[in-house]
N, C-alpha and C positions, 0 to 999 in steps of 0.2 A: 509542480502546480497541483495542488490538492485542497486538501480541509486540516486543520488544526484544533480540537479538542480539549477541555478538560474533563480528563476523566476519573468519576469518584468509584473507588474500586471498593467493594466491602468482600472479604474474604468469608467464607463459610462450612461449615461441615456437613455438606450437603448440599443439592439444590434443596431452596424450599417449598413446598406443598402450596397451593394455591390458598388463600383465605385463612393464613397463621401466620402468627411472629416469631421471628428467630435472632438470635443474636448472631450478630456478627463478631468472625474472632478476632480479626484487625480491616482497618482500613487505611487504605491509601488517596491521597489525591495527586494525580501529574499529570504530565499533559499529555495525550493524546492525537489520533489524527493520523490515516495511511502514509502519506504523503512524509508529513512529519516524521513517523515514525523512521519510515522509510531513510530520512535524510540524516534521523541520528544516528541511525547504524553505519551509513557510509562514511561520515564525519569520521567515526572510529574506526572504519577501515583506511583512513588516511587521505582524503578526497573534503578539498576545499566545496563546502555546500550553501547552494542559496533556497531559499523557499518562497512561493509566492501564492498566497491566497488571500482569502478574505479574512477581518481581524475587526476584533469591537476594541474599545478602549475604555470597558467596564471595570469593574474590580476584579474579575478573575484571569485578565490581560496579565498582568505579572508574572502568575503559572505560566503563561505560555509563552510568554515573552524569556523568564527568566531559563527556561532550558531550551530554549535556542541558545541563549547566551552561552549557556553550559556546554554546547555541542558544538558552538563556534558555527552557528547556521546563522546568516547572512538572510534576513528580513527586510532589505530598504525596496523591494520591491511589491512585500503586500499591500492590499487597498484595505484603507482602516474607515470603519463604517462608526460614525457617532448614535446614539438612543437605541442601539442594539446591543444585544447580550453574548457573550463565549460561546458558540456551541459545547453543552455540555454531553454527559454520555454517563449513566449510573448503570453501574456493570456489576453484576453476581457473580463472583469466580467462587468455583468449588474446590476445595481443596485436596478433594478426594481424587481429581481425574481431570482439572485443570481445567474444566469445561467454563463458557464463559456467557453469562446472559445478558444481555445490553436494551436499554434502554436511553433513546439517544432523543432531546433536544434541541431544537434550533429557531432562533428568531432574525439572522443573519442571512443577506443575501448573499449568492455566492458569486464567487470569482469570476469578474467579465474581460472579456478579450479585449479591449481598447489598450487598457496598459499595459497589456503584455505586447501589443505590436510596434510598439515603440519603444521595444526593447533591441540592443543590438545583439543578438543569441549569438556573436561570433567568440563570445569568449567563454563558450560552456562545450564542456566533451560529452555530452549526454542532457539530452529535456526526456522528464518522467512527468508524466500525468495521469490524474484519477479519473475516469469518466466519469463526470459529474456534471449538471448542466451541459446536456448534451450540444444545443446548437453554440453556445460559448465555447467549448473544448474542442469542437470540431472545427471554428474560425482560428483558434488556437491554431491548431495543427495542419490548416492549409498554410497557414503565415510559415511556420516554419519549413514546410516541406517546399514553397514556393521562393522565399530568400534563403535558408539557408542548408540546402535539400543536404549536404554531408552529414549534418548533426545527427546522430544518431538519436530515436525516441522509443521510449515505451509508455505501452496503456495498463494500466490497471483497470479490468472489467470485472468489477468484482460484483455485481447484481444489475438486474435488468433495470431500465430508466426507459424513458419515453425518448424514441428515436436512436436509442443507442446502436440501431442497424448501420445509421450515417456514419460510423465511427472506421465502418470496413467498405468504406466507397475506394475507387482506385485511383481518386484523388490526392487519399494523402496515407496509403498505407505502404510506400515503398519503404524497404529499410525499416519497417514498423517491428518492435519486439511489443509481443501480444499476452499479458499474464493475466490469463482465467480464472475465477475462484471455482472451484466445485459448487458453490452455494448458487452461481450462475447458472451453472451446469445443470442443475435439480431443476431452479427456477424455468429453465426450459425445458422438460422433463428429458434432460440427459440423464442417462444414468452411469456413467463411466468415463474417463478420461481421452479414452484412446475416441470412444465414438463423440466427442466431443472438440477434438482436435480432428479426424477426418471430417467432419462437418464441415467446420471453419477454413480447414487448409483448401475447400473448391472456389469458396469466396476472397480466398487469400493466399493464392499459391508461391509467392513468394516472399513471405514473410516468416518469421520465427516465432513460432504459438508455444505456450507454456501451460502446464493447468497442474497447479497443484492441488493434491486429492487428500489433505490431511495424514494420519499414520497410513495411507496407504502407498506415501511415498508422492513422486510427482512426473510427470509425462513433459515430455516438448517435442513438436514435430516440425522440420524443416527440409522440403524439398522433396516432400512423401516420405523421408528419413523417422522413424519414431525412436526416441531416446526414452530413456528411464531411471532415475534414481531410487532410491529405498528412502524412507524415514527415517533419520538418526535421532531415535527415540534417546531421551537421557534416563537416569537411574530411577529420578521421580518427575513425576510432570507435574512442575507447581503453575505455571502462568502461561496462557496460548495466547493472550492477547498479545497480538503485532507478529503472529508468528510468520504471517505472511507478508505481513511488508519485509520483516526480517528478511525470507526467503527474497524477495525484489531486490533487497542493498546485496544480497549478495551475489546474487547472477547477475546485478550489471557492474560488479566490484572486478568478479572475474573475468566477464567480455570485455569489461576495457582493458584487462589485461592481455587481448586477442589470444584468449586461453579455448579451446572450443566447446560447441556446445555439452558434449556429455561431462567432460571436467565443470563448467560454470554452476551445472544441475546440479552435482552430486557437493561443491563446497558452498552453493546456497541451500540446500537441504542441512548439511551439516552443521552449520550457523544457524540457521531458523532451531535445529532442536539444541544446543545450546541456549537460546532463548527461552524453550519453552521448561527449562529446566532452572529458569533464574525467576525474579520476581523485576518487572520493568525494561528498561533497554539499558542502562548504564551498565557500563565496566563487561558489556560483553563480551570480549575477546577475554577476558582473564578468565570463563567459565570453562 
């Protein structure tokens, strides 16, 4: 359950200086989206995927449409909104160090819980969700935690929202896997991983909190247990963008593998820097 994107990526040598022109040395457009992204990477780790968010049926519907196809992602359950536009996303990638500036779009309203609760979630081994619309996402995830409480879920918290406190009520965070962005982390002037995961594990002591910290590797703490991976940096960093949904396809690739937590960290780190060593998401396991 997320957002779905197109995004126009201009590649550059350089970030650019504010108030000048610069050429771009290629450009891409695909589609983008955490959530998305998230579900194309599982796709290729072998894992039947569905998506559900909100979708226009403008002209730039096709991109987004056309690589779900490609990814074998299962869409009969977005809600598709007529007189409204793609969320778009014009992104600066630097070529130099892979850095990525974004610039995001949207005239789409987002993803409401009605159609998701009459869904029957008994035939899915894992719901992932972006925290997005915070009082929708949170009706979300009492529905599931209230019919179909074994299903296992994770949040992606990836920046502060209005209300996003409700999201760690003791409601519906039982069995909850918790993935933090550092970008979150800052926004609440944390300054580290580990003090940002003991923060959260007093309000969530039984849950599995994750925070990846960019090259500085990534943290998860469960049970007061603190784990730790490294960054598997590649030869050259050409692309970060998704590198973090990356890293989400692959630690719930390997939990459902009932692989534990310090192995699920260290082969989703290693996938996420495989990605940031390619340009896009396709054909990533060949990297």
């Amino acid at each position: 359950m997320g957002i779905a994107t197109v995004d126009i990526v201009n590649i550059t040598d350089g970030y650019p200086v504010e108030d000048t022109e610069v050429r771009a040395i290629s450009q891409h457009t695909r589609r983008g989206g955490n959530a998305a992204n998230t579900l194309a990477v599982l796709s290729q780790l072998g894992h039947q995927c569905s998506w559900m968010g909100a979708i226009s049926n403008d002209h730039n519907h096709n991109i987004v449409q056309q690589d779900f196809i490609r990814h074998s992602i299962n869409t009969q359950h977005c809600q598709l909104f007529s007189g409204k536009s793609t969320p778009i996303s014009y992104i600066t990638l630097n070529k130099n160090n892979g850095s990525r500036t974004i610039v995001h779009y949207r005239n789409l309203p987002e993803l409401e819980s009605a159609p998701f609760t009459l869904m029957n979630l008994s035939d899915y081994q894992w719901l992932h969700f972006e925290a997005r619309n915070i009082p929708e996402t949170r009706k979300m995830l009492e529905f599931s935690r209230a019919n179909f409480p074994n299903t296992p879920i994770s949040i992606e918290i990836e920046k502060n929202r209005n209300e996003i406190e409700s999201l760690f009520a003791d409601t519906i965070n039982k069995h909850t896997v918790y993935f933090f962005s550092s970008h979150f982390a800052r926004q609440n002037n944390i300054d580290s991983p580990q003090a940002l995961l003991n923060q959260y594990q007093q309000h969530l002591p039984d849950n599995l909190l994750i925070c990846t910290w960019g090259r500085h590797g990534a943290y998860a703490m469960q049970n007061g247990q603190l784990y730790y991976t490294k960054a598997y940096q590649p030869a050259q960093i050409v692309d970060t963008i998704g590198a973090g949904d990356t890293f989400n396809a692959g630690f719930i690739h390997t939990y459902l593998a009932n692989q534990d937590t310090q192995h699920a960290l260290n082969i989703a780190s290693q996938i996420a820097g495989k990605k940031c060593g390619m340009l896009g998401l396709h054909n990533i396991l060949q990297h």
